[in-house]
LOFIDO-244276 format. One record per atom (N, C-alpha, C): residue number from 1; atom name; x, y, z. Coordinates in pm, 1 decimal, m for minus. Each point is the difference from the previous one (the first is absolute). Layout:
BEGIN
<pt><num>NUM</num><atome>CA</atome><px>X</px><py>Y</py><pz>Z</pz></pt>
...
***
This chain:
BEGIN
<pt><num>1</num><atome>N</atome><px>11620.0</px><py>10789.1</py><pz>11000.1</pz></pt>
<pt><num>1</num><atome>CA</atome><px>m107.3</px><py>m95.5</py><pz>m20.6</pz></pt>
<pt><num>1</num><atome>C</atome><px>m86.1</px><py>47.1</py><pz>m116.7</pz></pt>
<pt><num>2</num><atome>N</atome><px>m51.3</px><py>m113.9</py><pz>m84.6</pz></pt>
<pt><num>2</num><atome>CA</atome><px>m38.6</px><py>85.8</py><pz>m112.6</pz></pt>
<pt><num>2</num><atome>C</atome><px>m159.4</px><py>m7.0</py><pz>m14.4</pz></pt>
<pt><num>3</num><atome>N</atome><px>m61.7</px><py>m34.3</py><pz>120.2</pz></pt>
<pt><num>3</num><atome>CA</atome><px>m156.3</px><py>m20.7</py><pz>23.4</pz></pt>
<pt><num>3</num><atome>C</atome><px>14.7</px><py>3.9</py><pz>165.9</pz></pt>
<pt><num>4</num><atome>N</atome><px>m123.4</px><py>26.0</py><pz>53.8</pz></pt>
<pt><num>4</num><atome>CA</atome><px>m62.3</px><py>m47.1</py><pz>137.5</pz></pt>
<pt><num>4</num><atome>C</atome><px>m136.2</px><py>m104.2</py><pz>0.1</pz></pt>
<pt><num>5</num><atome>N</atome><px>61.6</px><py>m122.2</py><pz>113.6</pz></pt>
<pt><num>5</num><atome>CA</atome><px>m131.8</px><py>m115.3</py><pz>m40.9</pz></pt>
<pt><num>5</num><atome>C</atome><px>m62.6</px><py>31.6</py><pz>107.7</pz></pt>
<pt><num>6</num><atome>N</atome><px>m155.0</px><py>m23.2</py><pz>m32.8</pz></pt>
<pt><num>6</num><atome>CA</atome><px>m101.8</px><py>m38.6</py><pz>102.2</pz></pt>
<pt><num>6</num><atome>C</atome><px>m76.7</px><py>m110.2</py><pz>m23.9</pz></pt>
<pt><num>7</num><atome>N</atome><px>m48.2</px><py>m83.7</py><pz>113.2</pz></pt>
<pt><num>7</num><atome>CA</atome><px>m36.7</px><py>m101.5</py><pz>m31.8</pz></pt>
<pt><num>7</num><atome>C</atome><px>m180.3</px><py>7.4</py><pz>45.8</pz></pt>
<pt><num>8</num><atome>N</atome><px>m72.4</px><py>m24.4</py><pz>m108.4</pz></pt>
<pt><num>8</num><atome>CA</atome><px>m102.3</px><py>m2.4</py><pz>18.8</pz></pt>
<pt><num>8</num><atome>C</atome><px>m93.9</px><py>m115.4</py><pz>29.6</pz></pt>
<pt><num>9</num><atome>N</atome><px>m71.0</px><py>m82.7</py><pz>74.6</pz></pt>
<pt><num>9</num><atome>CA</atome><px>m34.1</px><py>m103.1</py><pz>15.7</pz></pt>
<pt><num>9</num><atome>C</atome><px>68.5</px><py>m76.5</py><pz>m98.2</pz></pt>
<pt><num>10</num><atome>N</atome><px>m34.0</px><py>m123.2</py><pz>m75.7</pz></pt>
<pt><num>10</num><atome>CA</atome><px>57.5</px><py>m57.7</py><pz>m119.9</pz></pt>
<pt><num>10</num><atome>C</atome><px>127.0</px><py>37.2</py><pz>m80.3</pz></pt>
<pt><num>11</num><atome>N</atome><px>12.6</px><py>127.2</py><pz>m3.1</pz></pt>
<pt><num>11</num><atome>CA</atome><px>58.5</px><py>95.4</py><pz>m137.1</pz></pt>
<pt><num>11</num><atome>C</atome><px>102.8</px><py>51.3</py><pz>67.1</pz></pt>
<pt><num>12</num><atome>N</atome><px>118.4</px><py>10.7</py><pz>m68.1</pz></pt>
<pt><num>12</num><atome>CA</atome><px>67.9</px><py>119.6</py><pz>m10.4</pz></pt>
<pt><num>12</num><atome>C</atome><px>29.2</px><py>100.4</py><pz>m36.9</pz></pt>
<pt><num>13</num><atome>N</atome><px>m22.3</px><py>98.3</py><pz>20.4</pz></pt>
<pt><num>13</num><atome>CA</atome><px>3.6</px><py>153.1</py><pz>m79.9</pz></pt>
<pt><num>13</num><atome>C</atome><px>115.8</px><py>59.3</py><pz>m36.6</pz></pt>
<pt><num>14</num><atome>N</atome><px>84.6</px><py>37.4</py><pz>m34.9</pz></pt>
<pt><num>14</num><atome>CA</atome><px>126.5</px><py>117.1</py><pz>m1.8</pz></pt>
<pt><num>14</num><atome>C</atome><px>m41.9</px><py>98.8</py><pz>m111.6</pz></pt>
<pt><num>15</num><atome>N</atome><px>103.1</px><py>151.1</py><pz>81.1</pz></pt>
<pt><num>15</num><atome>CA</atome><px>m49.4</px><py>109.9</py><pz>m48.1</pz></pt>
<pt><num>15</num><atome>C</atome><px>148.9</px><py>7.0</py><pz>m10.3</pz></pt>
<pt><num>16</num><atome>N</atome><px>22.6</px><py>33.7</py><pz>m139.4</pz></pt>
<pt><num>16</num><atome>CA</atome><px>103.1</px><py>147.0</py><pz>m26.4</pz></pt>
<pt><num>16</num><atome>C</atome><px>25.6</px><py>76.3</py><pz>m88.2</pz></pt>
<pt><num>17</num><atome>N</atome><px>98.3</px><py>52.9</py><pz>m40.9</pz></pt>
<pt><num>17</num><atome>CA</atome><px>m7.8</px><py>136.3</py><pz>m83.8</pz></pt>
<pt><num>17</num><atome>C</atome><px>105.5</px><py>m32.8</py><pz>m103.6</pz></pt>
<pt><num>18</num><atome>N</atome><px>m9.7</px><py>20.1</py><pz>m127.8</pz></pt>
<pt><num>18</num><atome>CA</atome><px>92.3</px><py>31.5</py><pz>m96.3</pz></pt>
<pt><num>18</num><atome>C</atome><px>m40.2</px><py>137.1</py><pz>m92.6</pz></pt>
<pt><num>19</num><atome>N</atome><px>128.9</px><py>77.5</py><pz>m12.9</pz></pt>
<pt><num>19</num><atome>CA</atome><px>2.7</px><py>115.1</py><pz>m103.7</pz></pt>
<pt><num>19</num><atome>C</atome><px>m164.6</px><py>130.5</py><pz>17.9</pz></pt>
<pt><num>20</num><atome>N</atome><px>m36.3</px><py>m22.0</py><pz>136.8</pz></pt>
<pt><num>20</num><atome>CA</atome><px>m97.0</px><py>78.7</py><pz>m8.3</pz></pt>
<pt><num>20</num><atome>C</atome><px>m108.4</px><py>m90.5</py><pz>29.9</pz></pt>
<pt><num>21</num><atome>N</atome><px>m2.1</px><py>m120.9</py><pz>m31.3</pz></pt>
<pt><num>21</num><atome>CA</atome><px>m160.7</px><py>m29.1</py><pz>16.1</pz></pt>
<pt><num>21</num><atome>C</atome><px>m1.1</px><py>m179.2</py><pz>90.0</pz></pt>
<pt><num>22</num><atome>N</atome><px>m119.5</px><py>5.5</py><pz>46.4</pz></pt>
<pt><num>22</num><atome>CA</atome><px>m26.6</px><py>m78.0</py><pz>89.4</pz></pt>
<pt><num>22</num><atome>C</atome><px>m0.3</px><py>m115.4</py><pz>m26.4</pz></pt>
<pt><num>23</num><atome>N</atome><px>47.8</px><py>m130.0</py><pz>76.4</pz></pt>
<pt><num>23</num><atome>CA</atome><px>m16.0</px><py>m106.3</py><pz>m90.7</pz></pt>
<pt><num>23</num><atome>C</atome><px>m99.2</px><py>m95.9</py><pz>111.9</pz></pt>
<pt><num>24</num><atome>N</atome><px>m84.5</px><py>m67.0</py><pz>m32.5</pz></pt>
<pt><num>24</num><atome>CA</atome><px>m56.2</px><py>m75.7</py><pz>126.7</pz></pt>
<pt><num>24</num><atome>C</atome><px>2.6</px><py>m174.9</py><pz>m66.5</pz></pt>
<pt><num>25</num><atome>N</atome><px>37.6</px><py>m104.9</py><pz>84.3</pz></pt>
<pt><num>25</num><atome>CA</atome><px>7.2</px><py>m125.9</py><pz>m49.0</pz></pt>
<pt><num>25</num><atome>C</atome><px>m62.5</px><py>m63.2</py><pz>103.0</pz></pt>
<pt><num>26</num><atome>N</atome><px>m70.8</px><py>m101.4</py><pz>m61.8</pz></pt>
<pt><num>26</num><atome>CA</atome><px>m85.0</px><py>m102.1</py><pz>65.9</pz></pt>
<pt><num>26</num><atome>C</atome><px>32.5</px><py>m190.2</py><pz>4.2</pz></pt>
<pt><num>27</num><atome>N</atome><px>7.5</px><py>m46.0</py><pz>90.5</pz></pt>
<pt><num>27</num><atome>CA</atome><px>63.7</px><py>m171.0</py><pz>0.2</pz></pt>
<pt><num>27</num><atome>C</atome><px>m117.7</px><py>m3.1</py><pz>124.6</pz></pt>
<pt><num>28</num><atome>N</atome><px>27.4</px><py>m204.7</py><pz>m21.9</pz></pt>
<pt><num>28</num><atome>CA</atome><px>m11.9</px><py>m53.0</py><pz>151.3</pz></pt>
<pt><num>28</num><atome>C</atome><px>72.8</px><py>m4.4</py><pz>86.9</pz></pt>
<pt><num>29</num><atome>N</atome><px>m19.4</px><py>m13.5</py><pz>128.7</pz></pt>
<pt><num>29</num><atome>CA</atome><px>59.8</px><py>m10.5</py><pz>83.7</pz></pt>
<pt><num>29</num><atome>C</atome><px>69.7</px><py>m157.0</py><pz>10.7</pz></pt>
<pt><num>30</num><atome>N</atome><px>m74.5</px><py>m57.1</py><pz>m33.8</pz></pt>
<pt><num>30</num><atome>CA</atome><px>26.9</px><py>m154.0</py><pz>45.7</pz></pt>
<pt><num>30</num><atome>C</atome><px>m40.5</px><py>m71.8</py><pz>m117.5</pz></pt>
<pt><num>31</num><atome>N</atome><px>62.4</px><py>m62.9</py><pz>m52.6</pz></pt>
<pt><num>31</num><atome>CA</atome><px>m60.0</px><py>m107.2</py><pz>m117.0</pz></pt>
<pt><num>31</num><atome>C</atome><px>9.3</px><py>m131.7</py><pz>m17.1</pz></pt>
<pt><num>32</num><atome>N</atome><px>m134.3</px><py>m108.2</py><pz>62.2</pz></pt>
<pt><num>32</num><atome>CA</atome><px>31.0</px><py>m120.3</py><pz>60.2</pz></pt>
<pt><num>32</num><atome>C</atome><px>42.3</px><py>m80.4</py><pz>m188.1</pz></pt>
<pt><num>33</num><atome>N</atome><px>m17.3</px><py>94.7</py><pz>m107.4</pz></pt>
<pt><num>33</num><atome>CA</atome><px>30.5</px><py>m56.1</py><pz>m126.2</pz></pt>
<pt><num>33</num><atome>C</atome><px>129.1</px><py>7.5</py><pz>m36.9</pz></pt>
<pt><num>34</num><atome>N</atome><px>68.6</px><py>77.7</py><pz>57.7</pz></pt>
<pt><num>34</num><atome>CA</atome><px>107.3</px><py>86.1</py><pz>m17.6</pz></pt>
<pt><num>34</num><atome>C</atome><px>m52.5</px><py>132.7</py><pz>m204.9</pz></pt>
<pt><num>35</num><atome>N</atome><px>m53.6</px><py>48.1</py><pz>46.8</pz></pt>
<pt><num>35</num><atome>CA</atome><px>m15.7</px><py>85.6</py><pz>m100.2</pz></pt>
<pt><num>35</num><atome>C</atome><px>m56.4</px><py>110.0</py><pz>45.4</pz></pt>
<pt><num>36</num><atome>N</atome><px>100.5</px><py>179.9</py><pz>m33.5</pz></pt>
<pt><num>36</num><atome>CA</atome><px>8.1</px><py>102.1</py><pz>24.2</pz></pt>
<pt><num>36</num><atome>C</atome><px>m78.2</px><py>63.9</py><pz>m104.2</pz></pt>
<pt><num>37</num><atome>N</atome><px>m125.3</px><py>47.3</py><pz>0.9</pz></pt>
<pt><num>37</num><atome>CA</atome><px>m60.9</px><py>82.2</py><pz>m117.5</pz></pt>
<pt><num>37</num><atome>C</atome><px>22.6</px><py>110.9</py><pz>42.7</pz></pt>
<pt><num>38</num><atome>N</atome><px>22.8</px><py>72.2</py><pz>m122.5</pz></pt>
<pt><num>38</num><atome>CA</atome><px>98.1</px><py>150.2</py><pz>57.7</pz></pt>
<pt><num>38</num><atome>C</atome><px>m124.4</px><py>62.3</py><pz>m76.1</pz></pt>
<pt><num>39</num><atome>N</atome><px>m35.2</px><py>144.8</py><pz>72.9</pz></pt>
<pt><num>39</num><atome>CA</atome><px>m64.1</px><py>123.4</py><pz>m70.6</pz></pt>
<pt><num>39</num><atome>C</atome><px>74.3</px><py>145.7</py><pz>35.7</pz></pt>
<pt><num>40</num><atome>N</atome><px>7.9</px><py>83.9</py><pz>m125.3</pz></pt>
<pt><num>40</num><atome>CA</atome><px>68.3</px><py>90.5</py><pz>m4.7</pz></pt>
<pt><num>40</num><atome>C</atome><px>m98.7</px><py>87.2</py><pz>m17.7</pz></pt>
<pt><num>41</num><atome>N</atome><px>27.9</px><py>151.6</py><pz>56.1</pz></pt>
<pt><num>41</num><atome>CA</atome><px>m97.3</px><py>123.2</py><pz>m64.0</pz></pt>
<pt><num>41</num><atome>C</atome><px>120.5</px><py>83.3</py><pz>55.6</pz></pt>
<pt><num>42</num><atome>N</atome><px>m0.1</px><py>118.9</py><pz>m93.7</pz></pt>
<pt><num>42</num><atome>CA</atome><px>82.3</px><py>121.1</py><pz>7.8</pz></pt>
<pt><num>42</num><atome>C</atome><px>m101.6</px><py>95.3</py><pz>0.2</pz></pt>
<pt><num>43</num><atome>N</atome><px>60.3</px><py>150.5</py><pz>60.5</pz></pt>
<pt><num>43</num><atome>CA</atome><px>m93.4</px><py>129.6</py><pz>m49.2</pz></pt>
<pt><num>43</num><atome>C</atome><px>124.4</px><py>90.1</py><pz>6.6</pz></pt>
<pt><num>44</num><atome>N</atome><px>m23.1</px><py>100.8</py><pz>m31.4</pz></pt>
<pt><num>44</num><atome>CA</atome><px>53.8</px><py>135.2</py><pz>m28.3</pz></pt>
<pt><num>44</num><atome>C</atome><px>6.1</px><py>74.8</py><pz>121.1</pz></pt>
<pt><num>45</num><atome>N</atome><px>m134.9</px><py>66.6</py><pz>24.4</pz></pt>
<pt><num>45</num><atome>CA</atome><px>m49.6</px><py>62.2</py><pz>124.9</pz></pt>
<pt><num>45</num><atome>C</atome><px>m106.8</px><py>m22.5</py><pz>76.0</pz></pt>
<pt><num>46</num><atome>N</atome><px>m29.5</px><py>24.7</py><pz>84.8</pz></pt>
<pt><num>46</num><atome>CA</atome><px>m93.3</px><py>m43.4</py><pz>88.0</pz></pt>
<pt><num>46</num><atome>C</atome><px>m163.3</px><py>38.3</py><pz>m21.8</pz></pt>
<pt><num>47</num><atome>N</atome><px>22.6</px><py>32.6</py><pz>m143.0</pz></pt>
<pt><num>47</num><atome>CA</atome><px>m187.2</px><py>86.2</py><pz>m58.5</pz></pt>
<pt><num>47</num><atome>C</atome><px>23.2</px><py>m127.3</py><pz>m118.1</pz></pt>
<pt><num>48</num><atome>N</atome><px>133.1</px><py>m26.7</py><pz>m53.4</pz></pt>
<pt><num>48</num><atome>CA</atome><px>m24.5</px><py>m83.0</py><pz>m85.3</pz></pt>
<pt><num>48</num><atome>C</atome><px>m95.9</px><py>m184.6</py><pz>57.5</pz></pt>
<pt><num>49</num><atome>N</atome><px>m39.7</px><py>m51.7</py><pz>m122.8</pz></pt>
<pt><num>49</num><atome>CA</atome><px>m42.7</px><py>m115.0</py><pz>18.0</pz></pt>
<pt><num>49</num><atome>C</atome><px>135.9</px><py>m93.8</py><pz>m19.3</pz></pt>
<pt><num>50</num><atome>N</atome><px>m40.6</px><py>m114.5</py><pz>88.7</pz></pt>
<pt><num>50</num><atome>CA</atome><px>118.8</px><py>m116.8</py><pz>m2.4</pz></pt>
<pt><num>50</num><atome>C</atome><px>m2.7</px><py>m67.7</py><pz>m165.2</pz></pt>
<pt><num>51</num><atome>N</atome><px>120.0</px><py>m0.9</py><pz>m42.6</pz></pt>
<pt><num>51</num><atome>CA</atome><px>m22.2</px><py>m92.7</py><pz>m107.7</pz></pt>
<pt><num>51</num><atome>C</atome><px>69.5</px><py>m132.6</py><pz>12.0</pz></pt>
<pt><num>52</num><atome>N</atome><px>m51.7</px><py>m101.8</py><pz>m68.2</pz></pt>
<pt><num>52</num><atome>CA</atome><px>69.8</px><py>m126.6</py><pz>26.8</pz></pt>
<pt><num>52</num><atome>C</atome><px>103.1</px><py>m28.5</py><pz>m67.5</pz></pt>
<pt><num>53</num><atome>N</atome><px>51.8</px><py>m64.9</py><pz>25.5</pz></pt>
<pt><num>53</num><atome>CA</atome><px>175.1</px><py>m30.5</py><pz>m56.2</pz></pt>
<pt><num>53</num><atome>C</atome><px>m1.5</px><py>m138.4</py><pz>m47.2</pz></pt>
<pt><num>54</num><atome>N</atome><px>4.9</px><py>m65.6</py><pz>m160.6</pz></pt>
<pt><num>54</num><atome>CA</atome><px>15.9</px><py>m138.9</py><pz>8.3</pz></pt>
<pt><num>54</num><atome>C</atome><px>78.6</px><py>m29.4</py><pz>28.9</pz></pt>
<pt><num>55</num><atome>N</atome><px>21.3</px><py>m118.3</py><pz>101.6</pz></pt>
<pt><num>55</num><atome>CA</atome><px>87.9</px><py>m84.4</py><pz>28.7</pz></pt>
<pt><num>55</num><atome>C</atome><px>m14.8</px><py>m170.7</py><pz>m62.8</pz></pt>
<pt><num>56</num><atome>N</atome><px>145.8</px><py>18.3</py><pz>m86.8</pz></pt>
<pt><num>56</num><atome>CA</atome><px>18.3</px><py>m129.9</py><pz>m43.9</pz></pt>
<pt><num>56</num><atome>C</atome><px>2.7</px><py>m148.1</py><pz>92.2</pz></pt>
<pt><num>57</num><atome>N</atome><px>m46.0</px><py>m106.3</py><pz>m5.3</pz></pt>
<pt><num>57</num><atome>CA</atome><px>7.0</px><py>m100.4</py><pz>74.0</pz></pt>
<pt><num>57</num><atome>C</atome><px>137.3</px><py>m16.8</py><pz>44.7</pz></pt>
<pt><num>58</num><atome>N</atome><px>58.8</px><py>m102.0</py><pz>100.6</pz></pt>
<pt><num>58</num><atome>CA</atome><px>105.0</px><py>m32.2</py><pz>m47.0</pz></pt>
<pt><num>58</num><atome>C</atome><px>m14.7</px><py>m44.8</py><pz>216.6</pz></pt>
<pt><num>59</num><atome>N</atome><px>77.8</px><py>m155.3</py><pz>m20.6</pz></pt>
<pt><num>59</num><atome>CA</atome><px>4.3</px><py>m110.4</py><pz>106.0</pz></pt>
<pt><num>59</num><atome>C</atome><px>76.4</px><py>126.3</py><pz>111.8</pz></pt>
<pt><num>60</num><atome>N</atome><px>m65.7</px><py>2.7</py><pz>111.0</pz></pt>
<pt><num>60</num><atome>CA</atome><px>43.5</px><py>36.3</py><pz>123.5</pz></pt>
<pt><num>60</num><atome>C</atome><px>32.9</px><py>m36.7</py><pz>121.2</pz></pt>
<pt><num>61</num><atome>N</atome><px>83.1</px><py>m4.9</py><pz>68.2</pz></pt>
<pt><num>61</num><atome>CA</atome><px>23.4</px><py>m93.1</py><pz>138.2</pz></pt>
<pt><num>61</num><atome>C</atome><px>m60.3</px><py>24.8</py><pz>137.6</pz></pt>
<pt><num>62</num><atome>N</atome><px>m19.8</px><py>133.6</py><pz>m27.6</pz></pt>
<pt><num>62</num><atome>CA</atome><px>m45.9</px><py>57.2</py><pz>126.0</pz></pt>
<pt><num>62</num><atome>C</atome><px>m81.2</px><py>134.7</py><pz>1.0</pz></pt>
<pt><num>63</num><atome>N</atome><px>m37.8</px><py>49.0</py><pz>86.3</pz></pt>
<pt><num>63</num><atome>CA</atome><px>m94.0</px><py>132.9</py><pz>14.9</pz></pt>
<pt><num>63</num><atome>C</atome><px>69.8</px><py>116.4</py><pz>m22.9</pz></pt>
<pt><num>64</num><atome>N</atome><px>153.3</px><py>m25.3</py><pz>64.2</pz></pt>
<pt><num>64</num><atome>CA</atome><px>115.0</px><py>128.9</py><pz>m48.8</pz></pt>
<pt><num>64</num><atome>C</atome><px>3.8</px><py>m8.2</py><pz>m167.5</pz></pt>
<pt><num>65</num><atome>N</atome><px>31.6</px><py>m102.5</py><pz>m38.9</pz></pt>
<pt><num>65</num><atome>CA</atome><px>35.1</px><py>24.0</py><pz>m136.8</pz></pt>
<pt><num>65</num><atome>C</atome><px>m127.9</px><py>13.7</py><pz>m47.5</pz></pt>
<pt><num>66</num><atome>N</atome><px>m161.4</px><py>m3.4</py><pz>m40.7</pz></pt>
<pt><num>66</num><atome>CA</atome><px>m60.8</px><py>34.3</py><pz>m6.7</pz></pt>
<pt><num>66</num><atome>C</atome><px>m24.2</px><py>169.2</py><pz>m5.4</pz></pt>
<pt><num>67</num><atome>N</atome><px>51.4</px><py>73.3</py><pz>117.5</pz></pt>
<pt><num>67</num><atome>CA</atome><px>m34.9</px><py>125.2</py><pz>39.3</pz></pt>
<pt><num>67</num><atome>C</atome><px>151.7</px><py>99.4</py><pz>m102.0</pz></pt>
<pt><num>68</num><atome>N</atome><px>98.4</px><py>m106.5</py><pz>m4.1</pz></pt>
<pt><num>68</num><atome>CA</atome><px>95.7</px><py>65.8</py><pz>m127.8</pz></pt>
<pt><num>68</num><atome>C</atome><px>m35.7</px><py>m5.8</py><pz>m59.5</pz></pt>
<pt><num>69</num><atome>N</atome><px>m19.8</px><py>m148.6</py><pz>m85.7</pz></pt>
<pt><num>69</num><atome>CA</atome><px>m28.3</px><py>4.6</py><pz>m178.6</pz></pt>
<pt><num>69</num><atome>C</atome><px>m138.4</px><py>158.1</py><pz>8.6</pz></pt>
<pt><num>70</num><atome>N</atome><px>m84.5</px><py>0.6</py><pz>66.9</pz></pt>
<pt><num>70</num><atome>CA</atome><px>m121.2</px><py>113.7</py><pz>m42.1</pz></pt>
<pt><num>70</num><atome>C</atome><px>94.6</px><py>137.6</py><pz>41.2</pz></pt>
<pt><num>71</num><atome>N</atome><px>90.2</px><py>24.8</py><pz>36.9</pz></pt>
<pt><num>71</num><atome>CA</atome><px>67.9</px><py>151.4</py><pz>31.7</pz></pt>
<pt><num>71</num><atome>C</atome><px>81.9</px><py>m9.3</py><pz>m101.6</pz></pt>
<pt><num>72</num><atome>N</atome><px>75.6</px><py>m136.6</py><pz>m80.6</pz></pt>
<pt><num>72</num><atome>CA</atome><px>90.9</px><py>9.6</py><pz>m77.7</pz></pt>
<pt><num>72</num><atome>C</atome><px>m105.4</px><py>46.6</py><pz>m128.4</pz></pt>
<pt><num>73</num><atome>N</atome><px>m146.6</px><py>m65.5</py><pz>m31.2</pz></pt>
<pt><num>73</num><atome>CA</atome><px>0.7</px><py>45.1</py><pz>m154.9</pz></pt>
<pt><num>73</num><atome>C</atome><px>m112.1</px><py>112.5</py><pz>35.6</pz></pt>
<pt><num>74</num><atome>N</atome><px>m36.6</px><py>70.8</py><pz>136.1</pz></pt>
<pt><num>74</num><atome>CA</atome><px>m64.7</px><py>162.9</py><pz>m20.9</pz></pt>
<pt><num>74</num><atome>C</atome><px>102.6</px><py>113.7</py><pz>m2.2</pz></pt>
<pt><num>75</num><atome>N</atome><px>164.2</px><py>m73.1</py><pz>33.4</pz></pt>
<pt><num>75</num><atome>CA</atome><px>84.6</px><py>108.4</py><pz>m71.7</pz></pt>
<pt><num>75</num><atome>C</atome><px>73.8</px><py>m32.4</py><pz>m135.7</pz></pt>
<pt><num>76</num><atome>N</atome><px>m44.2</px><py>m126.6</py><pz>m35.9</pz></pt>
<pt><num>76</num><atome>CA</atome><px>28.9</px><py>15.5</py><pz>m157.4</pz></pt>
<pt><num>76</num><atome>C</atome><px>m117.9</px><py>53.9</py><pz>m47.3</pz></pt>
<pt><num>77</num><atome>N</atome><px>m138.9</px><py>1.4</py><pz>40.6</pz></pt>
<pt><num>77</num><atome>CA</atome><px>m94.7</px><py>105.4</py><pz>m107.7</pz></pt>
<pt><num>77</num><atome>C</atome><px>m13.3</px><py>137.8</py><pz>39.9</pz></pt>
<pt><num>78</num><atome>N</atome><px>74.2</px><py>18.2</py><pz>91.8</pz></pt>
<pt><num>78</num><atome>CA</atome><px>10.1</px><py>186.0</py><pz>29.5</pz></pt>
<pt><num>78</num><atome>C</atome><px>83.7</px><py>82.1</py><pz>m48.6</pz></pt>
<pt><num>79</num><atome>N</atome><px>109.6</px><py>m114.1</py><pz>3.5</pz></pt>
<pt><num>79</num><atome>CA</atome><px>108.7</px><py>37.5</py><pz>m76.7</pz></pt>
<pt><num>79</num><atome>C</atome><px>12.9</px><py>13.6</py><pz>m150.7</pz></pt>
<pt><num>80</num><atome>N</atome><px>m104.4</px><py>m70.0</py><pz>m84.7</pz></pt>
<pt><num>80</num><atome>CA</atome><px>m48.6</px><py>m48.5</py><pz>m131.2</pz></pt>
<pt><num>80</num><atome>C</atome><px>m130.8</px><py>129.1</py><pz>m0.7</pz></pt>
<pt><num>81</num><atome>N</atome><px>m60.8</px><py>53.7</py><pz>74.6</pz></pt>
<pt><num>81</num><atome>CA</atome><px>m60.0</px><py>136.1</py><pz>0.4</pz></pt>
<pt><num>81</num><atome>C</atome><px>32.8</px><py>60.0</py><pz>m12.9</pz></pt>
<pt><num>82</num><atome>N</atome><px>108.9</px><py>m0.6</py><pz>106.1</pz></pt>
<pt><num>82</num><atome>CA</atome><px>45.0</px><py>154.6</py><pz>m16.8</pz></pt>
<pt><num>82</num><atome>C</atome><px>121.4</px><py>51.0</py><pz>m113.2</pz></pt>
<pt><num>83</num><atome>N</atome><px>19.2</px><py>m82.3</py><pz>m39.5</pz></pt>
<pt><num>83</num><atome>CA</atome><px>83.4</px><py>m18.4</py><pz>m149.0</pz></pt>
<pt><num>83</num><atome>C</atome><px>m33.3</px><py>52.9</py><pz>m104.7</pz></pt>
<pt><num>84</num><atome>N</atome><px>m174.1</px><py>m9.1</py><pz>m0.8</pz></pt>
<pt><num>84</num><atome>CA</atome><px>m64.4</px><py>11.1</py><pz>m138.0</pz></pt>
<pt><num>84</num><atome>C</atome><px>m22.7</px><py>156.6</py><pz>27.6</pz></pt>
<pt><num>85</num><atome>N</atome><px>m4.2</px><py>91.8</py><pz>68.1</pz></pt>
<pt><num>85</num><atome>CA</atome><px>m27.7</px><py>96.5</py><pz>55.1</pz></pt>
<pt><num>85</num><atome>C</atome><px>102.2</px><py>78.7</py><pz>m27.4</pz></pt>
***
């Protein structure tokens, strides 16, 4: 599994990990519009601060695909970090 969800009143949360560092993503739970606004933040370590991850727009069907597209592009920019390094 490549996150764990929790569901917070409204929101959905998932937590997981790529290459070392934390990834946390944010959706609705329910969308009487049908529209998934995704938020991404990664960190390093647990002293580090969260940084945010842009996520490009792009039409979603549901809360799952929502909680991918934001795990799919915080391991294309970790991976795009840790490159430059």
């Amino acid at each position: 599994m490549k996150y764990e969800i929790t569901r917070q009143g409204h929101r959905l949360e998932a937590i997981g990990a790529h290459s070392g560092y934390r990834i946390r993503i944010s959706t609705v739970a329910e969308s009487p519009v049908a529209v998934w606004p995704v938020s991404v933040h990664v960190r390093g370590s647990e002293s580090e601060d969260e940084v945010p991850v842009e996520v490009p727009e792009r039409h979603l069907s549901n809360a799952t695909d929502a909680l991918d597209h934001g795990y799919d592009c915080a391991v294309l920019w970790i991976d795009a970090l840790d490159h430059r390094r």
